[in-house]
C-alpha positions in Angstrom: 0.0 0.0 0.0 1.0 3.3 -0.8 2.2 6.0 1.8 0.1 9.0 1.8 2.6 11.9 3.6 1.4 14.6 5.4 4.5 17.4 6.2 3.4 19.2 9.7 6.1 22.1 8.9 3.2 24.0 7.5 2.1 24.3 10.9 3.9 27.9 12.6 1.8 27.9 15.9 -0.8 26.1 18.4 -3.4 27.8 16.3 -2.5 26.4 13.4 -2.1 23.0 15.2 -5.3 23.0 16.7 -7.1 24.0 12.8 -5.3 21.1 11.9 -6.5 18.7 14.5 -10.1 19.7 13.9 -9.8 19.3 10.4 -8.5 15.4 10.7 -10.5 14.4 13.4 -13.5 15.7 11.1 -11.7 13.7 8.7 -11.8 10.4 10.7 -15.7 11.2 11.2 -16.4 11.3 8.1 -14.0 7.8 6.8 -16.3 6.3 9.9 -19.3 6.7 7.6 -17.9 5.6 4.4 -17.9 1.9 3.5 -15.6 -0.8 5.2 -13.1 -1.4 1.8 -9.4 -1.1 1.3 -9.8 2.2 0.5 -11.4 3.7 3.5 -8.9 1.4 5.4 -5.9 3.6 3.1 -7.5 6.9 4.4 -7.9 6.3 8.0 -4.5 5.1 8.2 -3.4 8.4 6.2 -5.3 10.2 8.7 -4.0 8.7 11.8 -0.1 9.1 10.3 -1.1 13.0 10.0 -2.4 13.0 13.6 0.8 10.9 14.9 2.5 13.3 13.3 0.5 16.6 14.3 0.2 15.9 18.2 3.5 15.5 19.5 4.7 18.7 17.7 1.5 20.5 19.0 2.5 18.9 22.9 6.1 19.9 22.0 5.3 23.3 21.0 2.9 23.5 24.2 5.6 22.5 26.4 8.2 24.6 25.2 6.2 27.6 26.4 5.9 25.5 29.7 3.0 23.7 29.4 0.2 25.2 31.4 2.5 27.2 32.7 -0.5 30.1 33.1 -2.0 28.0 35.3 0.9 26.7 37.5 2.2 30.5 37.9 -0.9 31.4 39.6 -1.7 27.9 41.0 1.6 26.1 42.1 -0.4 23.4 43.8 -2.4 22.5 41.0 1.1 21.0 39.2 -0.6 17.2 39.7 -3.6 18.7 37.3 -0.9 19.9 35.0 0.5 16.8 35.2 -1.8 14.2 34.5 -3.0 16.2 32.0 0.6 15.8 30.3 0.5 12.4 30.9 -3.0 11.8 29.3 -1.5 13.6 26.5 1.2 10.9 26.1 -1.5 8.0 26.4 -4.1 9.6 23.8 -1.0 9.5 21.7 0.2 6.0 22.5 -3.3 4.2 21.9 -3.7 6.2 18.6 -0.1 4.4 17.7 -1.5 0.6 18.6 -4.8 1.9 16.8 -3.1 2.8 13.8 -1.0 -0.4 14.2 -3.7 -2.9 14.6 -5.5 -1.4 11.4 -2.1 -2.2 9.6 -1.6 -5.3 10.9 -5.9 -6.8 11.2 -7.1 -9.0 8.7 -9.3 -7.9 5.8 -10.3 -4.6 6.9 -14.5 -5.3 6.1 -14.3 -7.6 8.9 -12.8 -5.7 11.7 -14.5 -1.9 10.9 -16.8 -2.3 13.1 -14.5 -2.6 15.7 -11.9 -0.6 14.4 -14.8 2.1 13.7 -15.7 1.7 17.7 -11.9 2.0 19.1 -11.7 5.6 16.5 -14.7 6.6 18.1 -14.1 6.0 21.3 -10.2 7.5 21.1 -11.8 10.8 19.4 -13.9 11.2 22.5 -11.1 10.8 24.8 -9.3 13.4 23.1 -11.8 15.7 23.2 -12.3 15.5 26.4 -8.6 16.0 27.5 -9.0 19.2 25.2 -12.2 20.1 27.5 -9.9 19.0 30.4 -7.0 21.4 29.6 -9.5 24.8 28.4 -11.5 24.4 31.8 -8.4 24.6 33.8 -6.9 27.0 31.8 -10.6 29.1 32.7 -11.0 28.0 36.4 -7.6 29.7 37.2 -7.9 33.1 34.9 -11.6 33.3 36.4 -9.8 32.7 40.1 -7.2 35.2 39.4 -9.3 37.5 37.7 -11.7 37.3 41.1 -14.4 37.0 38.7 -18.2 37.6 40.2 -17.4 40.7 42.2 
């Protein structure tokens, strides 16, 4: 099977990374409706390479400006937050890597998309709720600091 590449230079900051992300998890949404064939099976893979590629050098780029680092100036004592939201990051990324694996290694791929279809779904929901995770931190501290409600 043929490699589709995706180059993630294009990207120049989190904004750009997180467009990006949107775009290929509506991607993967949309390949989850399409039928089972080799075809759909050559696109999600595509898709998942771009998103193995795309979210360590969006976590990279996030941690290079010190990760959270808004909310741990303000809130030293939330650092365990911080940190298992870090370490989330490194599962999400982990299980996408077996996923992406197993549907290059499975049998015929019109036997296993349902399942495969399932884990995609699943995984998608995971990561967005470590996004949710990391923006209502992010809030609960600038709405702390701000002394919001007065």
């Amino acid at each position: 099977m043929d490699r589709i590449h995706f180059d993630p230079s294009a990207c120049e900051s989190l904004e750009d990374y997180t467009a990006l992300e949107y775009i290929l998890l509506g991607d993967l949404r949309d390949l989850l409706e399409e039928p089972a064939d080799q075809y759909t099976r050559r696109w999600l893979v595509a898709v998942l390479d771009a998103l193995l590629e795309t979210l360590p050098l969006q976590m990279a780029l996030k941690e290079s400006r010190g990760y959270l680092n808004e909310v741990l100036d303000e809130y030293p004592s939330w650092y365990r937050h911080v940190e298992e939201l870090q370490n989330e990051q490194r599962l999400l990324e982990l299980s996408l890597q077996a996923l992406r694996d197993r549907l290059e290694t499975d049998g015929p791929y019109e036997r296993v998309a349902m399942r495969v279809n399932s884990t995609v779904r699943q995984w998608m929901n995971r990561l967005t709720a470590h996004r949710r995770h990391e923006t209502r931190l992010l809030q609960t501290a600038m709405n702390l600091e701000c002394g919001c409600g007065d």
